[in-house]
Structure formats: structure tokens, C-alpha cells
C-alpha positions as a Python dict, from the first residue, in 0.01 Angstrom:
ca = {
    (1, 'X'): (0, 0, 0),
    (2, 'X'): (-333, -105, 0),
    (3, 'X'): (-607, -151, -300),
    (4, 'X'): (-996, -206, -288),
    (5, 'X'): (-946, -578, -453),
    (6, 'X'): (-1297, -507, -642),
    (7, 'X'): (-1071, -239, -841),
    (8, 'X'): (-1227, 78, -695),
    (9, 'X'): (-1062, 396, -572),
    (10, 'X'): (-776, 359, -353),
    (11, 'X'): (-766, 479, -15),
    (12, 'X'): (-454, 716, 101),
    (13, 'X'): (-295, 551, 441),
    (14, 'X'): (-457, 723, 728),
    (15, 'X'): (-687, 889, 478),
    (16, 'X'): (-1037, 821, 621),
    (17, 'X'): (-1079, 697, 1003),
    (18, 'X'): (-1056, 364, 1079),
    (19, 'X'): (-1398, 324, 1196),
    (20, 'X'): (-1494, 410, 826),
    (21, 'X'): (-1275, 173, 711),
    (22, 'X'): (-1414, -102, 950),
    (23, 'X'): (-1743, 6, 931),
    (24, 'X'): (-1820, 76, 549),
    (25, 'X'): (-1547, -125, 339),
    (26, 'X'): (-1664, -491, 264),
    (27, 'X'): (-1374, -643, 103),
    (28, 'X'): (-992, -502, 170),
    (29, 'X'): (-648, -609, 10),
    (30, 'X'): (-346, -489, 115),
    (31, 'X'): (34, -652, -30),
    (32, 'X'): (277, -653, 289),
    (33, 'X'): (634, -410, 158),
    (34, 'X'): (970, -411, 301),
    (35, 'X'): (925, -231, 565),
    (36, 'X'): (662, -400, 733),
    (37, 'X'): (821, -726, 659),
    (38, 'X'): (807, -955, 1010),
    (39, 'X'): (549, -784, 1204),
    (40, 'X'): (217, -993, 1323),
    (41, 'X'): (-69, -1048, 1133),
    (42, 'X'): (-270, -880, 1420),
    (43, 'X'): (-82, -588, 1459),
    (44, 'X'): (-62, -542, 1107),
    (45, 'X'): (-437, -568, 1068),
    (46, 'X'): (-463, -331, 1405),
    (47, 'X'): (-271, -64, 1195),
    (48, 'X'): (-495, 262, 1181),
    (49, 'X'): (-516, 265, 835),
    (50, 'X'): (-662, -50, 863),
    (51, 'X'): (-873, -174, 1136),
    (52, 'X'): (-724, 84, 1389),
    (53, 'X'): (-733, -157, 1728),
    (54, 'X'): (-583, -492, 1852),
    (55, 'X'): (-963, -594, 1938),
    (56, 'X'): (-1094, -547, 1578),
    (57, 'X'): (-799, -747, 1445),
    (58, 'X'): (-882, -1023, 1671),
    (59, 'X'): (-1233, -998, 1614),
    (60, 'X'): (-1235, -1057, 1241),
    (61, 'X'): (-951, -1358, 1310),
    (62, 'X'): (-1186, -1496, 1504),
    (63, 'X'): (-1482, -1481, 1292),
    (64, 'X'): (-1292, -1595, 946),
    (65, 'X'): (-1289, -1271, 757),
    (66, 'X'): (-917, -1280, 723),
    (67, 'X'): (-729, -1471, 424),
    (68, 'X'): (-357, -1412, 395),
    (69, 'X'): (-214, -1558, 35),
    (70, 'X'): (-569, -1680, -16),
    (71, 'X'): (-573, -1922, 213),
    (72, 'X'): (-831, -1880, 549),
    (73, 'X'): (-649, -1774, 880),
    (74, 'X'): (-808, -1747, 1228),
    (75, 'X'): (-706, -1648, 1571),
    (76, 'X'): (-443, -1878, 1562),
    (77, 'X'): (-267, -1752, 1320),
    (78, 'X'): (-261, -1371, 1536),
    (79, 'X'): (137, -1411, 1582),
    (80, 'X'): (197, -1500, 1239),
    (81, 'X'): (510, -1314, 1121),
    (82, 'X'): (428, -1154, 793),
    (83, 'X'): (671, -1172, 483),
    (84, 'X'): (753, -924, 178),
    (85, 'X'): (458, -933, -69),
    (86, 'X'): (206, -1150, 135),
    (87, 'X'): (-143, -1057, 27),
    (88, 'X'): (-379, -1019, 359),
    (89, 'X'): (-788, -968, 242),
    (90, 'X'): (-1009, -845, 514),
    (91, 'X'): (-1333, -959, 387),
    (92, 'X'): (-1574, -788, 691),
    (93, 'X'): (-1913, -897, 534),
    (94, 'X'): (-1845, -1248, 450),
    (95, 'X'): (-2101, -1536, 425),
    (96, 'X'): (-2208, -1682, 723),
    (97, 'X'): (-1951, -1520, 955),
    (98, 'X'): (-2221, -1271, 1112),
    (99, 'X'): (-2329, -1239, 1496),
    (100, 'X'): (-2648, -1459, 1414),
    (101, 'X'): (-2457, -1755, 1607),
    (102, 'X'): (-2589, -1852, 1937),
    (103, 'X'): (-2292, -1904, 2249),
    (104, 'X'): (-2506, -2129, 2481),
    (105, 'X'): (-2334, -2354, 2703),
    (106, 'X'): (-2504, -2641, 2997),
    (107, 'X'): (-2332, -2729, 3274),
    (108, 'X'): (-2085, -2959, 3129),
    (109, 'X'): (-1984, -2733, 2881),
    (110, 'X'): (-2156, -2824, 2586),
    (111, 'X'): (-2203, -2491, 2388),
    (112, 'X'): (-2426, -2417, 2090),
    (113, 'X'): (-2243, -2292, 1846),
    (114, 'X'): (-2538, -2189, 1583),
    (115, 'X'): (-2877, -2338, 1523),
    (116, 'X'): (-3209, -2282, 1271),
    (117, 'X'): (-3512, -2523, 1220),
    (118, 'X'): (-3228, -2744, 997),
    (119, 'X'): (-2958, -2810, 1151),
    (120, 'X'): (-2709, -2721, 1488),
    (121, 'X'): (-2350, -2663, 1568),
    (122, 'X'): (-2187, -2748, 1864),
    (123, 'X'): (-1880, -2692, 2059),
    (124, 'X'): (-1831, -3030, 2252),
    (125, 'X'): (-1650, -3088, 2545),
    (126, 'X'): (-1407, -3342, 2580),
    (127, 'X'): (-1510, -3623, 2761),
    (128, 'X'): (-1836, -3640, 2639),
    (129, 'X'): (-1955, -3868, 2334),
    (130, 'X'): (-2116, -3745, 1981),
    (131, 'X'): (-2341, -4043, 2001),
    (132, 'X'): (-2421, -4337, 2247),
    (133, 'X'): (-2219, -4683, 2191),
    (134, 'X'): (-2417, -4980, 2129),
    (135, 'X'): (-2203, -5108, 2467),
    (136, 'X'): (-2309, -4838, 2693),
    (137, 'X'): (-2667, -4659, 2552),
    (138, 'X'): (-2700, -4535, 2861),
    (139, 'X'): (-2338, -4258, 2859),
    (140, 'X'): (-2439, -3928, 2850),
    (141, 'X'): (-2378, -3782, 2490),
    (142, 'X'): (-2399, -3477, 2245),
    (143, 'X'): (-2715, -3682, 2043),
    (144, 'X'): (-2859, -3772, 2382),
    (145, 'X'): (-2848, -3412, 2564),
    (146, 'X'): (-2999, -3268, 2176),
    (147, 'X'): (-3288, -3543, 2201),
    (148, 'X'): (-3444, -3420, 2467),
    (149, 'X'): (-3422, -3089, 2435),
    (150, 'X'): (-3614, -3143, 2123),
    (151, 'X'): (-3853, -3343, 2254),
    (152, 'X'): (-3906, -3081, 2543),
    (153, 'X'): (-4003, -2882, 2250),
    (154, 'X'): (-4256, -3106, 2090),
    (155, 'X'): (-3949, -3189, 1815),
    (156, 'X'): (-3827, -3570, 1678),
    (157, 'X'): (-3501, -3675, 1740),
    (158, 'X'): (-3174, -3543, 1611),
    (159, 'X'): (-3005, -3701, 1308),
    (160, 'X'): (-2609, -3771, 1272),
    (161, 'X'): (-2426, -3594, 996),
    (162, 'X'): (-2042, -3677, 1143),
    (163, 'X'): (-1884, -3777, 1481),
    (164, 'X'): (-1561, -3665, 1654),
    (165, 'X'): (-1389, -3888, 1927),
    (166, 'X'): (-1547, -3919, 2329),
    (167, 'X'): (-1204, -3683, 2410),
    (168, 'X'): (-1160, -3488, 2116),
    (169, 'X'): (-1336, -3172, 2201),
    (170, 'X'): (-1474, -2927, 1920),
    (171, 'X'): (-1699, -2846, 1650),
    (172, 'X'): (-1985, -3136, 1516),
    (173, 'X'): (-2319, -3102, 1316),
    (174, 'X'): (-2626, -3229, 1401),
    (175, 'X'): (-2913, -3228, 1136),
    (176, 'X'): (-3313, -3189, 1262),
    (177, 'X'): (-3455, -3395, 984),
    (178, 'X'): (-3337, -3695, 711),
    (179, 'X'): (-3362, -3490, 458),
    (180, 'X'): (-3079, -3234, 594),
    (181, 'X'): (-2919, -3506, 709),
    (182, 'X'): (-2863, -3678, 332),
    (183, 'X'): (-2799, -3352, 224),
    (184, 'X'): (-2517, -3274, 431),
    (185, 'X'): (-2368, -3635, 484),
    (186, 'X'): (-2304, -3600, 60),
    (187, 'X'): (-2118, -3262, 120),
    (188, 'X'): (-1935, -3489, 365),
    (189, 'X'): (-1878, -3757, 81),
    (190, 'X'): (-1776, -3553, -161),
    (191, 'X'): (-1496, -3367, 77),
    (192, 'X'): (-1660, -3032, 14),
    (193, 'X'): (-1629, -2911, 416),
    (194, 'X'): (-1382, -2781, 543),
    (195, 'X'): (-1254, -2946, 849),
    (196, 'X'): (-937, -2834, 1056),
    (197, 'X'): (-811, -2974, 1355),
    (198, 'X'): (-541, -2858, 1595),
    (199, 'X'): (-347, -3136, 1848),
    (200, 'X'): (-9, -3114, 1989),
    (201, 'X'): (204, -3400, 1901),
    (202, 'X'): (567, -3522, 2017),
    (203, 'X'): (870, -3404, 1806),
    (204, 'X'): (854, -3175, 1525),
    (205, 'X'): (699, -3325, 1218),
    (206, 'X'): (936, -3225, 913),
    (207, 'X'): (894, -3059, 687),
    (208, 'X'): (689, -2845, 834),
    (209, 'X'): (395, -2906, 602),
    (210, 'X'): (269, -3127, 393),
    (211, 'X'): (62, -3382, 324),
    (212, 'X'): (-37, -3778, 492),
    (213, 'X'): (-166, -4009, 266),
    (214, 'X'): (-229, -4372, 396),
    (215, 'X'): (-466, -4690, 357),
    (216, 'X'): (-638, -4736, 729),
    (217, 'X'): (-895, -5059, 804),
    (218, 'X'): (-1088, -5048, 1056),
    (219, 'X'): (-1081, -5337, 1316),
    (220, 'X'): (-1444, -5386, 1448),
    (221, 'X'): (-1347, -5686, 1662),
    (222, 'X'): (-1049, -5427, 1885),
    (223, 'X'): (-1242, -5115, 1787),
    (224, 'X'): (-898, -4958, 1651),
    (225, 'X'): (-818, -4794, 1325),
    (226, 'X'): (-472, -5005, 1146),
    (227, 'X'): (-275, -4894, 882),
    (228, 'X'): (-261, -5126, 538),
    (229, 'X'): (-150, -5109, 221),
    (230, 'X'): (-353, -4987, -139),
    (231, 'X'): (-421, -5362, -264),
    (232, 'X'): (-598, -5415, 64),
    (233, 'X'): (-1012, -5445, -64),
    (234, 'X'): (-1089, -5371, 265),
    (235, 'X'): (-883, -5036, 310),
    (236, 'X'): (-1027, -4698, 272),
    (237, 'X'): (-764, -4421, 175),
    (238, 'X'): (-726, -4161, 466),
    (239, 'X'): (-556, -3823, 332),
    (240, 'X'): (-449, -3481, 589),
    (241, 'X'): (-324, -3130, 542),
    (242, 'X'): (-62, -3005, 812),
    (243, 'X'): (112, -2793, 899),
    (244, 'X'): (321, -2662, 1210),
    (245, 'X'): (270, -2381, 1402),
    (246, 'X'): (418, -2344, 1696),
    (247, 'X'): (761, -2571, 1776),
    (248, 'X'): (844, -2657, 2162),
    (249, 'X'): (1131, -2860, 2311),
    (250, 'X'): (970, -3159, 2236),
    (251, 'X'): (646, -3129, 2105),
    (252, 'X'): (501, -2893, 1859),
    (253, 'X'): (106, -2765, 1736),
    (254, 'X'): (23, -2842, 1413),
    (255, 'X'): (-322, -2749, 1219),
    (256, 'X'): (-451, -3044, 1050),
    (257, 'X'): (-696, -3019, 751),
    (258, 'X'): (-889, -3364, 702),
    (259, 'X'): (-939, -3423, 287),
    (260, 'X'): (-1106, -3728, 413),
    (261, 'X'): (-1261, -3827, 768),
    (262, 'X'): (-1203, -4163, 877),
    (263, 'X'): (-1268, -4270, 1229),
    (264, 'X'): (-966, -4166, 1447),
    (265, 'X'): (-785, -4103, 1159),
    (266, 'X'): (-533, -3782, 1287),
    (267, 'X'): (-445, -3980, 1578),
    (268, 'X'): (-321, -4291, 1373),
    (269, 'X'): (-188, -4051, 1087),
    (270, 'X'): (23, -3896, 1343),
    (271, 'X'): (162, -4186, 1496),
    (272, 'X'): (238, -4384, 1177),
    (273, 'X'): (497, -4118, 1138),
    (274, 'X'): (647, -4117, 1508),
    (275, 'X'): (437, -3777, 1637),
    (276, 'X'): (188, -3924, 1864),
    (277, 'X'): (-62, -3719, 2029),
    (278, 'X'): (30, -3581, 2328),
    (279, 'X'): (-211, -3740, 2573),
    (280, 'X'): (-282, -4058, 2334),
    (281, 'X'): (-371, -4381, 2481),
    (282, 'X'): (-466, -4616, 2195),
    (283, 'X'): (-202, -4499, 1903),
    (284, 'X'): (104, -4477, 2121),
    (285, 'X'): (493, -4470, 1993),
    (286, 'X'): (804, -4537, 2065),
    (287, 'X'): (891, -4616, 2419),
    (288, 'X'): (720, -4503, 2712),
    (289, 'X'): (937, -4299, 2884),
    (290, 'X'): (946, -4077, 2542),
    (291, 'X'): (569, -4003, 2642),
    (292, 'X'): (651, -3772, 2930),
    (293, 'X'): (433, -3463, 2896),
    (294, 'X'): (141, -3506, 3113),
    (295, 'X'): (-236, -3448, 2950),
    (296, 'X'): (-525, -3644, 3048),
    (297, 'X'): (-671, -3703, 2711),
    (298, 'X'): (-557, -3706, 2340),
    (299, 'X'): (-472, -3308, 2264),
    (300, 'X'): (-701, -3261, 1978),
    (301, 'X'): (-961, -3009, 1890),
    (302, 'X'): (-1185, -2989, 1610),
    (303, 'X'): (-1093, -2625, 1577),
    (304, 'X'): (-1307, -2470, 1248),
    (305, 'X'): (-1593, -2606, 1037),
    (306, 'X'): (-1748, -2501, 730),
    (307, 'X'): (-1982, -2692, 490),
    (308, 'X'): (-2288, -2530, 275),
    (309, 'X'): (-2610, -2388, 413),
    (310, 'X'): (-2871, -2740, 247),
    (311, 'X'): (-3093, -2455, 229),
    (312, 'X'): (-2938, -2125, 91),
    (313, 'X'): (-2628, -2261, -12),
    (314, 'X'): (-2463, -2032, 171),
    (315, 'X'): (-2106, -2103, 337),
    (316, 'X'): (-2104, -2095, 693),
    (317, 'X'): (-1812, -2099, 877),
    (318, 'X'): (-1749, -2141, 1248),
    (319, 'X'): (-1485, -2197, 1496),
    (320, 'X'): (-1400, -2303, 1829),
    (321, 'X'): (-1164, -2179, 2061),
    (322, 'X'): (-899, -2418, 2213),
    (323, 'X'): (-1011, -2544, 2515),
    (324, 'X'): (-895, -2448, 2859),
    (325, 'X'): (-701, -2775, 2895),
    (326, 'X'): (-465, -2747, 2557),
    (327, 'X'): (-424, -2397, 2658),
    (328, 'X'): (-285, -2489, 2976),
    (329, 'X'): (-62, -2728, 2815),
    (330, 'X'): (59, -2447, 2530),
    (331, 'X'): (121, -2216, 2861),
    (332, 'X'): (342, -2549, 3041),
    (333, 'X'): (489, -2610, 2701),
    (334, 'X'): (588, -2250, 2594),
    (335, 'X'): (728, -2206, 3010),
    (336, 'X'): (959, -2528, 2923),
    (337, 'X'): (1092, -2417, 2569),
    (338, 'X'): (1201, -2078, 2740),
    (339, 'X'): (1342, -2244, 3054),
    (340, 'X'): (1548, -2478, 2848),
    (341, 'X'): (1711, -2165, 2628),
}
């Protein structure tokens, strides 16, 4: 059933303890058979011949150590229903996705993420900005509340590497010096890090994955991100990833991968194609009494990150939990879908 994917010996289901097998394996592959065809991808991975406990599974979810068909899944993918022949890889010593990050939140609920003498990664709230508009210098920010904790510490200021909207919450980098900065901004150019997103739209986009590929300009004079066509010179191709995960009555959460990051690009993307964010103010859709699910802000969360040490080179990969406001949604959504059975 399952193979070291390095080639070596094979281990004999329920063999060797599962603390061995947690403890001592690196890199695990196991090919899902018939009969374990539609169970979870946590309780398959909690299986004793495996990781031997629900708290391990989610553990190494969480922390990006599981692949499934070689692409990256994360806690929430847990209830994943797992098909004939799908290939699940526990990888438990991967780069970058060790206990070395920092969980340090302030009273508003800014959290560092991770941080060295290069760089830091942070979990932002939603309601807070990345930076400070030219319009309002004085709104409390992510850049602002990092400034002077560096300068508390004798340090200059912090340098951008990318932003993420005043209510989107989730992950952003910060760089410590221009030279990290530059670094990072041309992994950024070159759409080497990975960047997923999860919001809950209206409807069900169909099918349930694919791909959005559109031409956005940005309006400076309304601040607002339009949609334009390829001959445009001033339009800037905007390309996403998605794909559904969990389908409600009438709205559904879908993981979004950004190939490209243009400024409020998933919430335009989205609404171009009648699935407006839940919560969305700017890019609504349709008519208004469509818009009926109450949120206070667009539901989107910059969910996982992962880009290159500028250093080591290493990969490191982190992720942020959904909030306690989309969760609270999922909950009121998931209570209507069964209600209306």
C-alpha cells in the first residue's frame, strides 16, 4: 500500500509504530486502493500505519508537508474525499515548514508570522492597511506598526515587497533592507511565489476549476481596477487559478491561486464572471437584493505564501488560518445549506 518514494525498503502496514513512522521517516508515499476509496484525507493520514492520530494529520496539513497528486494541500483540504489511485506524500522534514516561526500577535490582531534580520511575515487583520494612503498618512497600518518597532530597536524603516487590500486579511512580506526588498519584488515579477487566496463568492462558479484570464486598467482618478480588452496599451494581463471547495445554497469557497497580482484583482476577476465576493462593496453584481448574505467586509483571505529564502534559497512556506469572521460565515452558511435540504 505504501512505498518509501526515495525507493527504499517498504514498510509492512502496522509494521513499525506510528511514532517511528512520524518520527524517523522524512518523505512517505502511499497510492489510495479500492477499499479506501472516499475516506478523508485526514483520517486517511491519521491511519496507524501512517501518522497514527487525527492531531498529527492536522498538524502536517497545517504546516504544508502534505501533497496529494503532487499538488500542495493544507488544512483546508482535511475533508477532502480521497479517490482510487490518488498519490498522498507526507514529506515531514520539508524546507521551511519547521517550528522556527514566531505566533506573535498585538492587540489588534496583527500576528507575526516568521521573522530574521531580512525579512517578516505577517498575518494581518482585516481592517487594517499594508501601507498608509497618500490621503490619510496618518491610518494606522501593517508598515506603520513595523516602523516603529524597528526604530524602538535602533533599526531603519521597513521596505514594501507586496500589499493586500485594507479588508482582506492574511499573509504579506515585509523586507528590512533594499536590497531584500529588490530581491524579492523580482521573485514577485517573475511569478515564482506562490500565492493562494480563499473568499466566498455568490453562486457556484462552473466548472468547478479552472482558470481567469483578463486585461484589467487601473483607474487612478476612481481608485478602481476595470476590465479592458488585449489591444488596450494601457492594460496589464491579470491571470487566477480556482477552484471550488465547498458549495452552499447560494454561495460557495473557492481557493484562488494568483499567476499574477494586480491590485484588487480576485475581487474584479470574480465579479466579471457574476460571483461577487460575499461582503464586496466596490465590484458588486447583479441586483441588490441578490446580495443578501450579510458580511461586513469583502470575504477574502490571503490564506498561504511561499517565495524563496534571498538568502539561502530556501522555500519557505507559511499559512494563515481563516479568520474568525469567514469562519463564522462557513458555520451560518453550512447551518443554511442543511436547513434548506
Amino acid at each position: 500500500m505504501g512505498s518509501r518514494e526515495d525507493g527504499g525498503r517498504r514498510r509492512r502496514r502496522g509494521a513499525e509504530s506510528a511514532e517511528d513512522l512520524y518520527t524517523e521517516t522524512r518523505r512517505l508515499l502511499w497510492t489510495v486502493d479500492q477499499p479506501e476509496a472516499g475516506i478523508r484525507l485526514d483520517k486517511f493520514l491519521a491511519d496507524p500505519a501512517r501518522l497514527g492520530s487525527r492531531g498529527r494529520a492536522a498538524e502536517a496539513l497545517a504546516r504544508g508537508k502534505v501533497i496529494v497528486n503532487d499538488a500542495d494541500v493544507s488544512s483546508i483540504d482535511a475533508g477532502r474525499r480521497l479517490a482510487p489511485g490518488d498519490r498522498v506524500r507526507l514529506w515531514l522534514d520539508r524546507p521551511g515548514t519547521s517550528r522556527r516561526r514566531l505566533q506573535i500577535a498585538d492587540a489588534d490582531g496583527l500576528s507575526t508570522i516568521y521573522e530574521d534580520d531580512l525579512l517578516i511575515v505577517l498575518n494581518k487583520p482585516a481592517g487594517l492597511l499594508t501601507v498608509p494612503l497618500a490621503r490619510r498618512s496618518d491610518a494606522p497600518s501593517v508598515y506603520g506598526r513595523i516602523e516603529d518597532r524597528l526604530r524602538s530597536h535602533g533599526r531603519r524603516r521597513p521596505f514594501v515587497v507586496h500589499r493586500i487590500d485594507r479588508d482582506t486579511s492574511g499573509l504579506v512580506i515585509f523586507a528590512k533592507d533594499a536590497a531584500t526588498q529588490a530581491a524579492l519584488k523580482n521573485q514577485f515579477r517573475r511569478r515564482e511565489p506562490e500565492r493562494v487566496y480563499l473568499a466566498i463568492v455568490y453562486g457556484q462558479p462552473a466548472p468547478s476549476s479552472g482558470t481567469w484570464r483578463d486585461h484589467l486598467v487601473w483607474d487612478e482618478d476612481a481608485s478602481i481596477q476595470k476590465a479592458s480588452h488585449p489591444r488596450d496599451p494601457r492594460a496589464k494581463e491579470a491571470i487566477s487559478t480556482y477552484q471550488v471547495i465547498e458549495s452552499f445554497r447560494d454561495a460557495a469557497l473557492v481557493e484562488i491561486r494568483l499567476e499574477t497580482g494586480k491590485r484588487n484583482q480576485i475581487r474584479l476577476q470574480a465579479r466579471l464572471r457574476g460571483h461577487t465576493l460575499v461582503g464586496e462593496q466596490r465590484y458588486t453584481y447583479g441586483p441588490d437584493h441578490l446580495r443578501s448574505i450579510a458580511f461586513a467586509r469583502q470575504a477574502l483571505h490571503a490564506h498561504r505564501l511561499a517565495f524563496k529564502h534571498p538568502r539561502t534559497g530556501e522555500t519557505l512556506r507559511f499559512e494563515a488560518p481563516l479568520p474568525a469572521d469567514m469562519r463564522e460565515l462557513l458555520s451560518r452558511l453550512r447551518r443554511s445549506a442543511r436547513d434548506s435540504e
